[in-house]
C-alpha positions in Angstrom: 0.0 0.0 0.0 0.8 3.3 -0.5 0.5 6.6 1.4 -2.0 7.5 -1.0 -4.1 4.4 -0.1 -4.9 6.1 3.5 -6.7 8.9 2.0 -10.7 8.6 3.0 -9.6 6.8 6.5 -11.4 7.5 9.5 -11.7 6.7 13.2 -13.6 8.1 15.8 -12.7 9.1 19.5 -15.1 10.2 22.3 -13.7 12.7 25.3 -15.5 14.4 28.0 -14.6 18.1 28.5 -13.4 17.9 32.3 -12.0 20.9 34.2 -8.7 19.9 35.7 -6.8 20.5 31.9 -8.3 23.3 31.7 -7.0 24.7 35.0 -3.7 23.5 34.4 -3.5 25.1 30.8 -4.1 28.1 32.9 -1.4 28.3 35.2 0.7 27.0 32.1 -0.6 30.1 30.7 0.2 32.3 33.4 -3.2 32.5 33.9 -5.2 32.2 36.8 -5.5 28.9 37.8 -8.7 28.1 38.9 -11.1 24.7 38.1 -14.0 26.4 36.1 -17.5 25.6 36.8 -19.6 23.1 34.5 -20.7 25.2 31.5 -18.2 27.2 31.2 -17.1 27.6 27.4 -13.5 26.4 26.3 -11.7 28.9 24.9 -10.3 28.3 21.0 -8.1 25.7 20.7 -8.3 24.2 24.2 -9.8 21.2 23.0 -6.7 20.0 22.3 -6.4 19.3 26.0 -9.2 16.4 25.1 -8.9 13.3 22.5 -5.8 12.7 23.7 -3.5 10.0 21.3 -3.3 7.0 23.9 -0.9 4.6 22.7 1.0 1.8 24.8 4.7 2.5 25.5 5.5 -0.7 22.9 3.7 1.5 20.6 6.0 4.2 20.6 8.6 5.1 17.6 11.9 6.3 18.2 11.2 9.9 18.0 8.3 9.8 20.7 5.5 9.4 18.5 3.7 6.5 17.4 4.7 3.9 15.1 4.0 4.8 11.2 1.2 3.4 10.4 -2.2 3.1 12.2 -4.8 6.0 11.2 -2.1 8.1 10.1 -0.3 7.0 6.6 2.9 5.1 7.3 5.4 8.0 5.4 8.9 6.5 5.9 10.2 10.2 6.1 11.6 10.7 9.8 10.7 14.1 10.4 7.5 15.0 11.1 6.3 18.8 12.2 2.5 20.4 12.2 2.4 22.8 9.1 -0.6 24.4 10.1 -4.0 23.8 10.8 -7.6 25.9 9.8 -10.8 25.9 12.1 -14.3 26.6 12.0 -16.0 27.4 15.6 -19.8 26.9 14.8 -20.8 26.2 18.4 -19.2 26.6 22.0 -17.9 23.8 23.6 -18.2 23.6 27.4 -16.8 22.0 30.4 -19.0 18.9 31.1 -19.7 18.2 27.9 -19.3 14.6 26.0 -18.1 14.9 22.9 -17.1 12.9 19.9 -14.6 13.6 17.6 -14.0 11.9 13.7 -11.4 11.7 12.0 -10.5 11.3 8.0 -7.6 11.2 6.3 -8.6 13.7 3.6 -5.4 14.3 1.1 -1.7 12.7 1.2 0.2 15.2 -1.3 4.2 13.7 -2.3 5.9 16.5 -3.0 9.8 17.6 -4.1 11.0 20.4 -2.3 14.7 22.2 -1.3 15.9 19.5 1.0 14.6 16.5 -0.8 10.7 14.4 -0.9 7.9 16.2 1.1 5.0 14.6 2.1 1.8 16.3 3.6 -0.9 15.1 5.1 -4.1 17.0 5.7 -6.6 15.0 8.1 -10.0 16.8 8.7 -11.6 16.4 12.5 -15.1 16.7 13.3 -16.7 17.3 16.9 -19.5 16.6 17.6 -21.5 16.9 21.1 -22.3 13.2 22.0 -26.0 12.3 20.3 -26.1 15.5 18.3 -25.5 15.6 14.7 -24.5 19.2 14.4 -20.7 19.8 14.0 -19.5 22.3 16.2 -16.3 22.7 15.8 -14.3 21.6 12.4 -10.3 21.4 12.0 -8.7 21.0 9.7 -4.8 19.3 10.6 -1.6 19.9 8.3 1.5 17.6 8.7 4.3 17.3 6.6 7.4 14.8 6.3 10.4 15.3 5.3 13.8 14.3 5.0 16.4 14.1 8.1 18.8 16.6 8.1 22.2 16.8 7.0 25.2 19.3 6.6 24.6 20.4 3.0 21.2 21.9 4.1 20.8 25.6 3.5 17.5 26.7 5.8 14.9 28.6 4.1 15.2 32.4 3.5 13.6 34.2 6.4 10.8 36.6 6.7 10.5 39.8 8.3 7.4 39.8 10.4 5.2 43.0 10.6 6.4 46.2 11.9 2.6 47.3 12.9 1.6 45.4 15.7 -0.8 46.7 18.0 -0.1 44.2 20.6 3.2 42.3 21.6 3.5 39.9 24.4 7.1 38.8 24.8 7.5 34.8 25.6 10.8 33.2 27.0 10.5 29.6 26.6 12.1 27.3 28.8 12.3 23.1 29.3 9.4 23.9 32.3 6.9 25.2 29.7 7.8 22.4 27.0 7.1 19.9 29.4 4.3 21.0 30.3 2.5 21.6 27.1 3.6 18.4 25.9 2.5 16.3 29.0 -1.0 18.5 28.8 -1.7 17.0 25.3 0.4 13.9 26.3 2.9 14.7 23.4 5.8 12.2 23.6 7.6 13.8 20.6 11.1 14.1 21.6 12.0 17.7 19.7 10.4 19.5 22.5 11.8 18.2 25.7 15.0 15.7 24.4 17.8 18.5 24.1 20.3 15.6 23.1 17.9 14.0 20.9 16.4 16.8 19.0 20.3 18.7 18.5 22.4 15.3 17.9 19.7 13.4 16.3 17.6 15.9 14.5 20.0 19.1 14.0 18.6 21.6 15.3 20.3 23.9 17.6 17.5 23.9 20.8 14.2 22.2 21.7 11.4 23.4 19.3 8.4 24.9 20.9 5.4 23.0 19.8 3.7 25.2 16.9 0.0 24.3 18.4 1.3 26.5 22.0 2.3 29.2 20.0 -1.1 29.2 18.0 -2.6 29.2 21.2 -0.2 31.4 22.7 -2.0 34.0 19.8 -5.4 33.2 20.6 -4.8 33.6 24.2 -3.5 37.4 23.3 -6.4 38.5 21.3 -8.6 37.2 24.5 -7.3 39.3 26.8 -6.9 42.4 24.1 -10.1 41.6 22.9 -12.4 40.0 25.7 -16.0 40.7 24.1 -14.8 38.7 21.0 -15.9 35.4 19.3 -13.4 33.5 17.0 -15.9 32.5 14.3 -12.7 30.8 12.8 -9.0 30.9 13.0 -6.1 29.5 10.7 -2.4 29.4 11.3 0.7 28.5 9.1 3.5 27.8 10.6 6.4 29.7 8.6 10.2 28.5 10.8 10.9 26.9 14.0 11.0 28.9 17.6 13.4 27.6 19.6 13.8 27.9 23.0 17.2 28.9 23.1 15.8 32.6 22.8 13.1 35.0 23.4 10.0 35.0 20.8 7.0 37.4 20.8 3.2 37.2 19.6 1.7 40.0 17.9 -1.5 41.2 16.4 -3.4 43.8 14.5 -7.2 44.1 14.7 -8.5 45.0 10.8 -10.0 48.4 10.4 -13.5 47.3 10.4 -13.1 44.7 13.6 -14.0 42.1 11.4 -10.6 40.0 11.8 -7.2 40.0 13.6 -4.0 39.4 11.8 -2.0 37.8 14.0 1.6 36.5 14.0 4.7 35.1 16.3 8.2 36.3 15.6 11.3 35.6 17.0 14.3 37.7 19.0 15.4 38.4 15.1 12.3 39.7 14.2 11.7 37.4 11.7 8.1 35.8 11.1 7.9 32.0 12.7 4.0 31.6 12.7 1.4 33.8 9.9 -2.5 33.5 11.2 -5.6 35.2 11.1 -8.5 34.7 13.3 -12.2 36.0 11.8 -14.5 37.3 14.7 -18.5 36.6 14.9 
């Protein structure tokens, strides 16, 4: 079989929206820290903290994820990252609620690119409050594979990121915050907590902070700029690693009209490491 043959795949998970992960996304946050009270909506993007990807320790590859193969396509490539994702928030979701969540596999695209084969992989979720047929929230999940790295690689030309922000909140990662995002969403991948691993095995010169906290990270600042506002969908592409070996920022720009909010992450260079926009009800 090939990748290809994956496409149209589905499987289906069901969660309960409980109020500890919430809490402690929180305090990762810097946020207050307290459990909220049953009803109480989930801001975007915190249902990540549900459907979490339970797989037995025999299960696990050498680079903290699962095995290839499974739901996901098994792409030989060895490095995997999350290119991006797009959302569509068409109801609330709330603490107490049971939800269900499908999955499908919905394009596998081979590609050639600087360093070699690309694969991507674009799976489209689907929640659902348990009994309900509605959607209420749709995502759509980018990952691409590619090659592992080696000497000869030349890194992509970087972009400035915007000179106009209207807010900046300044970040400085550290092993405490990886961990804790990654043991939040039960992340095993080794890039964002294995320093040996991620520099001798991988190349890259620090742990990578995990592109879905940054998108978050974004959300999280138009919140508290904007508290009266509701994300009637968001999409995010991320454009170069952050690593936590330095200081990063998030930024954002409401539009003229208050329709949207250009948002974006850079890092202590100024370049552009994350490009999203987020479309208000």
């Amino acid at each position: 079989m090939t990748a290809k043959d994956w496409i149209g795949r589905t499987e289906t998970v069901s969660d309960t929206v409980t109020a500890t992960p919430y809490a402690a996304l929180s305090a990762t946050l810097d946020r207050p820290a307290e459990r909220p009270a049953p009803g109480t909506p989930l801001p975007p993007l915190w249902h990540w903290l549900y459907f979490l990807p339970l797989h037995r320790q025999s299960e696990i590859g050498p680079d903290g994820h699962a095995r290839r193969g499974g739901f996901l396509p098994p792409v030989p490539l060895p490095r995997r990252m999350w290119a991006g994702s797009q959302f569509e928030f068409h109801e609330p979701l709330r603490v107490g609620d049971a939800l269900t969540r499908t999955s499908t596999i919905q394009d596998v695209t081979e590609k050639s690119g600087r360093t070699g084969p690309l694969v991507f992989v674009k799976v489209r979720h689907e929640i659902r409050r348990a009994g309900e047929t509605a959607v209420a929230l749709t995502e759509f999940h980018d990952i691409v594979y590619r090659e592992a790295a080696t000497a000869d690689d030349v890194p992509p030309e970087p972009r400035p990121a915007p000179a106009d922000a209207a807010w900046e909140q300044p970040w400085v990662p550290d092993d405490v915050l990886l961990f804790r995002y990654s043991a939040l969403t039960f992340n095993g991948h080794r890039i964002h907590y294995d320093r040996r691993y991620v520099t001798e095995t991988e190349g890259y010169p620090g742990l990578i902070v995990h592109g879905p906290l940054i998108a978050t990270l974004l959300l999280d600042l138009l919140r508290h700029r904007m508290p009266d506002a509701e994300v009637a969908s968001y999409s995010f592409k991320a454009v170069r690693p952050t690593f936590d070996i330095n200081p990063f920022s998030v930024c954002g720009t409401p539009s003229a009209d208050g329709k949207s909010v250009r948002l974006w992450a850079k890092d202590h260079e100024g370049w552009l490491t994350m490009d999203a926009t987020a479309v208000l009800k």
